[in-house]
PAZA-811834 format. One line per 5 residues: number of its first residue (from 1); for each residue x, y, z of N, C-alpha, C, O. Coordinates in steps of 0.2 Angstrom, whole numbers. Last residue first. Example, Ala and Ser with C-alpha at 12.3 -4.5 7.8 and 13.67 -1.06 7.14 Angstrom:
2 = 64/-11/35/68/-5/36/64/0/39/67/6/40; 66/-28/39/62/-22/39/66/-16/39/71/-17/42
***
This chain:
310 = 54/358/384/50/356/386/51/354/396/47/351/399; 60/371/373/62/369/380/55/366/384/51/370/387; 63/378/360/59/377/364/57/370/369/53/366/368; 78/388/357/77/383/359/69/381/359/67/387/360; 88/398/346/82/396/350/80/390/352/81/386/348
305 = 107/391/341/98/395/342/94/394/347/96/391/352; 117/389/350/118/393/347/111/396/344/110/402/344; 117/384/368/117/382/360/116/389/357/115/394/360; 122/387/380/123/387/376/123/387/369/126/390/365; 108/390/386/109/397/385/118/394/380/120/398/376
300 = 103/377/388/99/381/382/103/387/379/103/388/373; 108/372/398/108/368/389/105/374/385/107/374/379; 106/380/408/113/381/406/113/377/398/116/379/393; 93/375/408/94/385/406/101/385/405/103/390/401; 93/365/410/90/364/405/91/372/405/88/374/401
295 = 99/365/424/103/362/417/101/363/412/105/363/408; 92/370/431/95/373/430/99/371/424/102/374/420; 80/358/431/77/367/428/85/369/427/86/369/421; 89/345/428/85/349/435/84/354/431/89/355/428; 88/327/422/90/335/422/85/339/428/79/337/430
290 = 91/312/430/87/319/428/89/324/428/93/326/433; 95/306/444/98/303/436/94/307/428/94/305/422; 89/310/455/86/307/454/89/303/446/86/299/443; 98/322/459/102/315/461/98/309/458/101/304/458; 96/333/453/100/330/449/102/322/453/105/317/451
285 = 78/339/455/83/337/460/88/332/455/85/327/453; 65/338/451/66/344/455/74/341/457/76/344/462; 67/336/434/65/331/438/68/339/443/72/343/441; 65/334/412/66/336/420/62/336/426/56/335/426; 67/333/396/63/328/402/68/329/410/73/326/412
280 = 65/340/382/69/338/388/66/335/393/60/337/393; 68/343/367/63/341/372/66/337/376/69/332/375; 70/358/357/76/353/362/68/349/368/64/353/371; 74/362/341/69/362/346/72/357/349/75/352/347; 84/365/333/78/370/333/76/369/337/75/374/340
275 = 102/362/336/96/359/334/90/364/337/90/366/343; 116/365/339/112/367/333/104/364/332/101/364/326; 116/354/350/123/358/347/116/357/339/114/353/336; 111/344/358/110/348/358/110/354/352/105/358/351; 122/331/359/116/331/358/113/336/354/111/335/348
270 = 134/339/363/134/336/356/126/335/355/124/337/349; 129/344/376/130/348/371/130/344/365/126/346/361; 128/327/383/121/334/382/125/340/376/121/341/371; 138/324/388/136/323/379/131/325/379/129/326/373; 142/329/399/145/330/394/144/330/388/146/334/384
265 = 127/330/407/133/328/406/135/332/401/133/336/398; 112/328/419/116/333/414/125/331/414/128/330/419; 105/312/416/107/320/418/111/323/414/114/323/408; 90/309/407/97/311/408/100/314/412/100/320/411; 75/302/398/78/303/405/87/303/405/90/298/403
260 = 75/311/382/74/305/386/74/308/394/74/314/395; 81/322/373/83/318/381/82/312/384/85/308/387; 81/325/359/76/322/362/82/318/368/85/313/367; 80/336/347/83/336/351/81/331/357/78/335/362; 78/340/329/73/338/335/79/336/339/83/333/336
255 = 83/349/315/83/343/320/80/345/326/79/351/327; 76/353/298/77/353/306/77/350/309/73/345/309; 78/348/284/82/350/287/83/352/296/89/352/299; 67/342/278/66/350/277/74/353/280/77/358/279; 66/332/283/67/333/277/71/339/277/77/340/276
250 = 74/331/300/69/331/294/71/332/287/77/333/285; 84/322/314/84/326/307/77/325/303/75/320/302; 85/319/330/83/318/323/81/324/317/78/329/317; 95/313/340/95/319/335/90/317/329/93/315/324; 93/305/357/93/306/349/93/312/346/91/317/350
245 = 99/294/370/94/302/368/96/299/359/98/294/357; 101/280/379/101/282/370/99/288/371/97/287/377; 105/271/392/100/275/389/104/277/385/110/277/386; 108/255/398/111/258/395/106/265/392/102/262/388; 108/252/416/105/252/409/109/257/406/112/261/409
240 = 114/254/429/109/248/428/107/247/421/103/242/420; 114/269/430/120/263/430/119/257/426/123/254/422; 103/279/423/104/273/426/108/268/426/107/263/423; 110/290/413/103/288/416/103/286/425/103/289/431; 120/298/402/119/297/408/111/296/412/108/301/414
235 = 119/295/385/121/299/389/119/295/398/119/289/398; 125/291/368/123/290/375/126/294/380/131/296/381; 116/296/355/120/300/359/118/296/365/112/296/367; 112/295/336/111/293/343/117/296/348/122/297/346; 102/302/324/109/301/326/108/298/333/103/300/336
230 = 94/298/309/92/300/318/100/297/320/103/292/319; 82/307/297/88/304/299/89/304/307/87/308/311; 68/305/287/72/306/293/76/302/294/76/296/294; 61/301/276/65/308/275/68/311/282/71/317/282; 66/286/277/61/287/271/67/296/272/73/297/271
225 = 76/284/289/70/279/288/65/285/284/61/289/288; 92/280/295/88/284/291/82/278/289/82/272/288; 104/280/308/99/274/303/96/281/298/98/287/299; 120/280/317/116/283/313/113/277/310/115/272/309; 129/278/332/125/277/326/119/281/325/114/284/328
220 = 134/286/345/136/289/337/134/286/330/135/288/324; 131/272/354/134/279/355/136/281/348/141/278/345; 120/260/346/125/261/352/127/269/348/125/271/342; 106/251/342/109/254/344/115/258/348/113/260/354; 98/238/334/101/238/340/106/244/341/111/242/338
215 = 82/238/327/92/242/325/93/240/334/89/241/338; 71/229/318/75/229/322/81/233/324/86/231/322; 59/229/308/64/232/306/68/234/312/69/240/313; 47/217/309/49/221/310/58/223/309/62/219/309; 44/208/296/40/212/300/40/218/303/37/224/301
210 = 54/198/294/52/206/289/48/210/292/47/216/290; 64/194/306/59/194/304/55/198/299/53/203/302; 77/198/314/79/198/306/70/196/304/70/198/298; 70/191/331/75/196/326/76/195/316/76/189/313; 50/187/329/59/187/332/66/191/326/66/193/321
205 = 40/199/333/42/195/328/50/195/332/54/199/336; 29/200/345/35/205/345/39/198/338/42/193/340; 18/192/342/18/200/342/24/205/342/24/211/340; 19/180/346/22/182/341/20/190/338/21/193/332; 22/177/362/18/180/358/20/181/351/26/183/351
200 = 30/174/373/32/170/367/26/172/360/25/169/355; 31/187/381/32/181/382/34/177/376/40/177/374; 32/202/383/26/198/378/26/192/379/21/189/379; 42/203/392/36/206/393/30/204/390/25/203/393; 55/198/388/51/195/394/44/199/396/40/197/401
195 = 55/205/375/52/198/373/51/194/379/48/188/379; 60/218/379/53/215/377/52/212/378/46/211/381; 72/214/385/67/216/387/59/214/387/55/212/391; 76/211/372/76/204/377/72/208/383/67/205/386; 77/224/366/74/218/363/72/211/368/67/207/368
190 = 87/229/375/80/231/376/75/225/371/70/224/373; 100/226/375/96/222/380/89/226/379/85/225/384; 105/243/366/108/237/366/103/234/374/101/238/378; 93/255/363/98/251/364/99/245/367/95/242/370; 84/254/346/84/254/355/91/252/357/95/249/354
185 = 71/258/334/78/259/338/79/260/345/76/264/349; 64/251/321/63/252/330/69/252/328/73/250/323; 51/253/312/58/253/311/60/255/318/58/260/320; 37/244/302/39/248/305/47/247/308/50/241/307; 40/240/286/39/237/291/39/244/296/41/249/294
180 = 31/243/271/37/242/275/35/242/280/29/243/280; 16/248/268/22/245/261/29/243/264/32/241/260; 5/242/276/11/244/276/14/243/269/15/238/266; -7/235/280/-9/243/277/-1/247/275/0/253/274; -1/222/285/-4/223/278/-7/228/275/-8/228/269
175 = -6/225/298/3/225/293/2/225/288/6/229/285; -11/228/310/-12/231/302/-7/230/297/-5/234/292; -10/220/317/-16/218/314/-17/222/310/-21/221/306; 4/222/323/4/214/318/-2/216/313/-1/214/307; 1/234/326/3/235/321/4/226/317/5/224/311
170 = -5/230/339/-11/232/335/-6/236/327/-9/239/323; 5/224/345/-1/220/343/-5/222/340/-10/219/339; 14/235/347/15/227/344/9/224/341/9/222/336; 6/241/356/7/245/350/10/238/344/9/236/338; 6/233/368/-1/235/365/2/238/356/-2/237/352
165 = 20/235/370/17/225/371/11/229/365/12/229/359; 24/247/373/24/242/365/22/238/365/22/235/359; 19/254/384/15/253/381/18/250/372/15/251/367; 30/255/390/26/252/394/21/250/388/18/245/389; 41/262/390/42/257/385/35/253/387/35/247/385
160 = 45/274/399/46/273/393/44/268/388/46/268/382; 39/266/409/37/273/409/38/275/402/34/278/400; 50/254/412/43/254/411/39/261/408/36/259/404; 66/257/406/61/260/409/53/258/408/51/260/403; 76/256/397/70/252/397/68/253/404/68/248/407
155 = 77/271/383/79/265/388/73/261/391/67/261/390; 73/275/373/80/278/374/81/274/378/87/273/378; 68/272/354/66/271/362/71/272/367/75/267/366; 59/277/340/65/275/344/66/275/354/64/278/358; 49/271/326/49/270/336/58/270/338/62/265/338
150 = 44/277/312/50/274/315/48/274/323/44/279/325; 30/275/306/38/272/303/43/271/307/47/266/307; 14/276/309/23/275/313/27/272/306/25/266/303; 2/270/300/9/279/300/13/279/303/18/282/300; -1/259/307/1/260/301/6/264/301/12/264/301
145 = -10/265/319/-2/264/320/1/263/313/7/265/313; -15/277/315/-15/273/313/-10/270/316/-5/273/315; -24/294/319/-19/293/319/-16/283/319/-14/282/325; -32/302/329/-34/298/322/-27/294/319/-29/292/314; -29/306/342/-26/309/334/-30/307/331/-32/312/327
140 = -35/293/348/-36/301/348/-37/305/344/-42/307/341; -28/284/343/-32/284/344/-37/289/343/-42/289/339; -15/288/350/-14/289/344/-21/287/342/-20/288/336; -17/287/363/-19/295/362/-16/291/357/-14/286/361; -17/273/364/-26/277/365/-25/284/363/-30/287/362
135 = -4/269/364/-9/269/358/-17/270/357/-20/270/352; 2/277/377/4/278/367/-2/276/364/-5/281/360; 2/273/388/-2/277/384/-5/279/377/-9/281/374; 14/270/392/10/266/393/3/268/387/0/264/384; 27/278/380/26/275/388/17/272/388/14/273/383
130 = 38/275/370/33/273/369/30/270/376/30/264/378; 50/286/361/48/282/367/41/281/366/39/284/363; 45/294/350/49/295/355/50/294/360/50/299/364; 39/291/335/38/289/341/44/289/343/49/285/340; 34/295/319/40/295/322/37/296/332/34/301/334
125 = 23/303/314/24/296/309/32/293/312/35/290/309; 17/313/315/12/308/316/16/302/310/14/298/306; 27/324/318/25/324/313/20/316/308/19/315/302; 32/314/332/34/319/327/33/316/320/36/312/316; 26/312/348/24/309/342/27/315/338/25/320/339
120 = 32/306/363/31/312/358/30/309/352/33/303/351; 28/306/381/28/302/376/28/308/371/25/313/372; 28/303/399/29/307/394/31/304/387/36/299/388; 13/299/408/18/298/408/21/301/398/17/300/393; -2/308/415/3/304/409/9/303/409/11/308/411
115 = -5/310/430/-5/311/425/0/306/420/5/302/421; -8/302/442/-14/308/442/-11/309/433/-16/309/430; 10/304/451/1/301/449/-3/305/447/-3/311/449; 24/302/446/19/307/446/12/306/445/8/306/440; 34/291/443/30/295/452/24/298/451/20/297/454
110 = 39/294/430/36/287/433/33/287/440/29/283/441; 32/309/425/35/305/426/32/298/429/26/297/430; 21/319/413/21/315/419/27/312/421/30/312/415; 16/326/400/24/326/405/25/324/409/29/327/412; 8/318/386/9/321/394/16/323/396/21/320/393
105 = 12/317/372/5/316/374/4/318/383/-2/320/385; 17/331/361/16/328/367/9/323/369/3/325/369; 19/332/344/15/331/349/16/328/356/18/322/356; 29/341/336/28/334/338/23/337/344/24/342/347; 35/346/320/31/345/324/31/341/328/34/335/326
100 = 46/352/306/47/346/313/40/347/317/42/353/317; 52/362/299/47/358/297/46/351/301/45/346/298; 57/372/311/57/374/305/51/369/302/45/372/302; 46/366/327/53/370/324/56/367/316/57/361/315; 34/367/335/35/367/330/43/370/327/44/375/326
95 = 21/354/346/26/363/345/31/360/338/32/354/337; 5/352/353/9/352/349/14/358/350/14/364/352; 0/339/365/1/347/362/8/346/359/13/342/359; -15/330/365/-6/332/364/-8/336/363/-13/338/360; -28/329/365/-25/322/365/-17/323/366/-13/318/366
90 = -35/339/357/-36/338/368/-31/332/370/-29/332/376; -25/344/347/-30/340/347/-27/341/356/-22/343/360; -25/361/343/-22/357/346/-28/352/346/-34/353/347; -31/373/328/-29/372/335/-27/366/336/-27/363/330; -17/378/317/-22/380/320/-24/374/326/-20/370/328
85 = -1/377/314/-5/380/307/-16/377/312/-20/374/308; 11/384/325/6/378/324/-1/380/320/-5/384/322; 20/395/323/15/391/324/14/388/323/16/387/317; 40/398/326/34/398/321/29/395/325/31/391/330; 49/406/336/48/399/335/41/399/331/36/402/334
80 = 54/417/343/54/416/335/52/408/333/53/406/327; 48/421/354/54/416/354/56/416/347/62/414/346; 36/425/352/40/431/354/47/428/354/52/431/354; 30/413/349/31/416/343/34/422/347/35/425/342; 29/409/361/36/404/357/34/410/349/38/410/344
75 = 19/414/367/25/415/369/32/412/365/38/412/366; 9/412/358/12/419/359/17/418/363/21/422/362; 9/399/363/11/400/356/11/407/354/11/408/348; 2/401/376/8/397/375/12/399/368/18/401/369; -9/406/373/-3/409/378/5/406/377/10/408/377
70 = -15/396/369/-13/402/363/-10/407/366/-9/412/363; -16/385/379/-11/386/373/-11/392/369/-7/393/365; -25/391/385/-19/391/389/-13/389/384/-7/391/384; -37/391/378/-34/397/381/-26/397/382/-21/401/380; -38/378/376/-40/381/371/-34/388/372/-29/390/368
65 = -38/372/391/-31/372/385/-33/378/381/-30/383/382; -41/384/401/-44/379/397/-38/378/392/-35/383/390; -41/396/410/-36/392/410/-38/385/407/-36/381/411; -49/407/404/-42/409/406/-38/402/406/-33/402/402; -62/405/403/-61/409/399/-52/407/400/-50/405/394
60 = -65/392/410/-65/391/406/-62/397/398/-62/396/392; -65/399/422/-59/395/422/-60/393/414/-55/394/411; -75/408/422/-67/412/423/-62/408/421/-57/410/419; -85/401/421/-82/404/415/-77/408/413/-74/409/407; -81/397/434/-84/389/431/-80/395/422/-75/394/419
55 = -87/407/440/-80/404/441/-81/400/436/-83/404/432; -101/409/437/-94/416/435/-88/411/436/-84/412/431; -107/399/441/-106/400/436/-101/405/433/-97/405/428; -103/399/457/-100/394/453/-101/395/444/-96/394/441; -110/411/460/-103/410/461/-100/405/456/-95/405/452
50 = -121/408/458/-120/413/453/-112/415/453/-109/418/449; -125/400/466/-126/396/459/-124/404/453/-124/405/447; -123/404/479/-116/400/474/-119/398/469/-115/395/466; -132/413/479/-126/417/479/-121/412/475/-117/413/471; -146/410/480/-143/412/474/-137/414/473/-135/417/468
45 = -149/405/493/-148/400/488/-145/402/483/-141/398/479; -139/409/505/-141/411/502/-143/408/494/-138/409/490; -134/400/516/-140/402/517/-142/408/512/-146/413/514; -121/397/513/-127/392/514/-133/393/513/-137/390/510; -114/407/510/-116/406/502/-121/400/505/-126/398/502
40 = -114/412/524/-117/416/517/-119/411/512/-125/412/510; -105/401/529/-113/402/532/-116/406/526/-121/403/524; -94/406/523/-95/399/522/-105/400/524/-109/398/520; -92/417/529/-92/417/520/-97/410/519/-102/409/516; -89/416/543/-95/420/540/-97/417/532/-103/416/529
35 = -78/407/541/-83/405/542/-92/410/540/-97/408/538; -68/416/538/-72/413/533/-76/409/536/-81/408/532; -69/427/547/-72/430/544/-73/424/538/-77/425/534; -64/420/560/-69/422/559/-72/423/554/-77/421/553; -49/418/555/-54/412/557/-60/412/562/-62/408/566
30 = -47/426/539/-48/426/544/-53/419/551/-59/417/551; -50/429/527/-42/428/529/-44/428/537/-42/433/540; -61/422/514/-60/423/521/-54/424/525/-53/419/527; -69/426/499/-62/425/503/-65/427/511/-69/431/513; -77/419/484/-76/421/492/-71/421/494/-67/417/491
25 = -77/421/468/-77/417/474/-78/421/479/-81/426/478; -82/430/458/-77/422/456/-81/417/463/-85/412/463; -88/441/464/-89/437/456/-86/433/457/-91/429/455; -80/440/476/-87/441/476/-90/440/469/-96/437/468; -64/443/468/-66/441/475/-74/444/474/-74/449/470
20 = -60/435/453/-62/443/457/-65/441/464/-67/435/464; -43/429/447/-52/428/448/-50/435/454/-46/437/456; -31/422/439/-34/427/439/-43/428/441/-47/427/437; -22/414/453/-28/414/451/-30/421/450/-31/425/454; -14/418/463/-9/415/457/-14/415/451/-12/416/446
15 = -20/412/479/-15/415/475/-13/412/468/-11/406/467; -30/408/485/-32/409/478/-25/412/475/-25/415/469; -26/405/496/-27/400/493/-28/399/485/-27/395/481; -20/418/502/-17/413/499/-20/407/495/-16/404/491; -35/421/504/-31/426/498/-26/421/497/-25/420/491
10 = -45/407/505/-41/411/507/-37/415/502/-36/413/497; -61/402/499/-55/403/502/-52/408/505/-55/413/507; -75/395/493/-73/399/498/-67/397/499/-66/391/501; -86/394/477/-78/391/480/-78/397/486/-81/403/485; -96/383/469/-96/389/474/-89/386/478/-87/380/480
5 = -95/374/456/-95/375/461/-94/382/465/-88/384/464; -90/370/442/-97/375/442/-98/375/450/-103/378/451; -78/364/440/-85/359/442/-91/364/443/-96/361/444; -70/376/441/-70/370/433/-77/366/435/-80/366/430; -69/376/455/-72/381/450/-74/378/443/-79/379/441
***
């Protein structure tokens, strides 16, 4: 229907879709009567150039970001969650808690083909994780890699860190638009990570180098970088690796609440405990080392505000 196309289905097929049967589309429930449909729109030249246009405008009135986010943002201002001061770049979506923004760039996982893998930019100057994609949607934005001040990184995951070889080397080429370095936080083995990625590049500077601003990170350290602050929380991933979440704090006072990949454990409250906005990364099933829909309604219903739950 989005391709301007003549659609023939079934009442289940079209289930869930606000569209009108003989304005939008065709329906056949039957294994006579779609093929009737199917023969109709053949042999009538103007039926599907008037189907696929009404559809084509149904899809574009109802389910086009444009649309589908200001659904969205009626639904977090019924949450008490403030708006987004107007619209969204096609590049991420944005949400907002007290003085905090951040942009998604997708919610893909490492499985999920066809889409993004998941990445957040806060307040176009703080990266949360850095999966493959990162530096074409900052591209997008308009958005410099210069303006990163801080990259925190939760673990070493391709899907999360896929894309620093490229952001390394398109921040060597601007270092000089910098008054400081950019400021990485990762845990412990993710720098030797990288440095089997780049190889001997000098795009990843060697440790203590002024370029870059290196933190090796463990469970309850704290860094501060210009007017954010960022607490760390080790939680439960991959046996095989150590993963980080984060609390980061704003000027203005709001924390930002960021999971990464984890399951649900113990130290998800401490994570969580009073923070505006919780961005969580969920999976159908807790065996995969993921939160499941049900953890992220038990994280929610304790903390003590609103939440807006990615």
């Amino acid at each position: 229907m989005a391709l301007g196309k003549a659609v023939v289905s079934t009442t289940v097929g079209a289930e869930g879709l606000e569209v009108a049967p003989e304005r939008d589309l065709l329906l056949g429930d039957t294994a006579e009567r779609f093929p009737e449909q199917l023969v109709r729109a053949l042999e009538n030249d103007a039926l599907p150039a008037r189907l696929g246009a009404a559809g084509r405008a149904r899809v574009c009135a109802r389910y086009d970001w444009s649309a589908a986010v200001a659904r969205l943002d009626a639904f977090y201002g019924e949450l008490g969650a403030p708006s987004p001061p107007g619209p969204l770049s096609p590049a991420g979506r944005e949400e907002r808690s007290g003085r905090c923004a951040s942009t998604a760039w997708d919610r893909g996982s490492a499985y999920l083909h066809g889409r993004y893998w998941s990445g957040f930019l806060v307040d176009g100057q703080v990266l949360l994780d850095c999966p493959p994609q990162t530096l074409v949607h900052l591209f997008k934005l308009g958005v410099a890699s210069s303006a990163i001040e801080l990259v925190l990184l939760t673990h070493a995951h391709s899907d999360h860190i896929g894309g620093m070889d490229l952001l390394l080397l398109d921040m060597k080429r601007t270092h000089a638009e910098r008054s400081a370095p950019p400021l990485v936080g990762a845990p412990p083995g993710m720098y030797e990570r990288l440095r089997a990625i780049v190889g001997t590049s000098t795009r990843l500077p060697e440790r203590g180098d002024a370029a870059l601003d290196w933190h090796e990170l463990h469970d309850g350290d704290a860094l501060e970088r210009g007017p954010w602050r960022v607490e760390c929380v080790k939680l439960e991933h991959d046996a095989e690796l150590v993963a980080l979440d984060y609390r980061v704090r704003a000027a203005g006072g709001a924390v930002l609440a960021y999971t990464g990949d984890t399951r649900d454990c113990a130290a998800v409250d401490r994570l969580v405990a009073g923070a505006g906005l919780l961005i969580a990364e969920c999976a159908t099933d807790r065996a995969s080392g993921h939160f499941e829909w049900n953890d992220l309604r038990r994280c929610a219903r304790g903390c003590p505000q609103r939440h807006a739950c990615w």
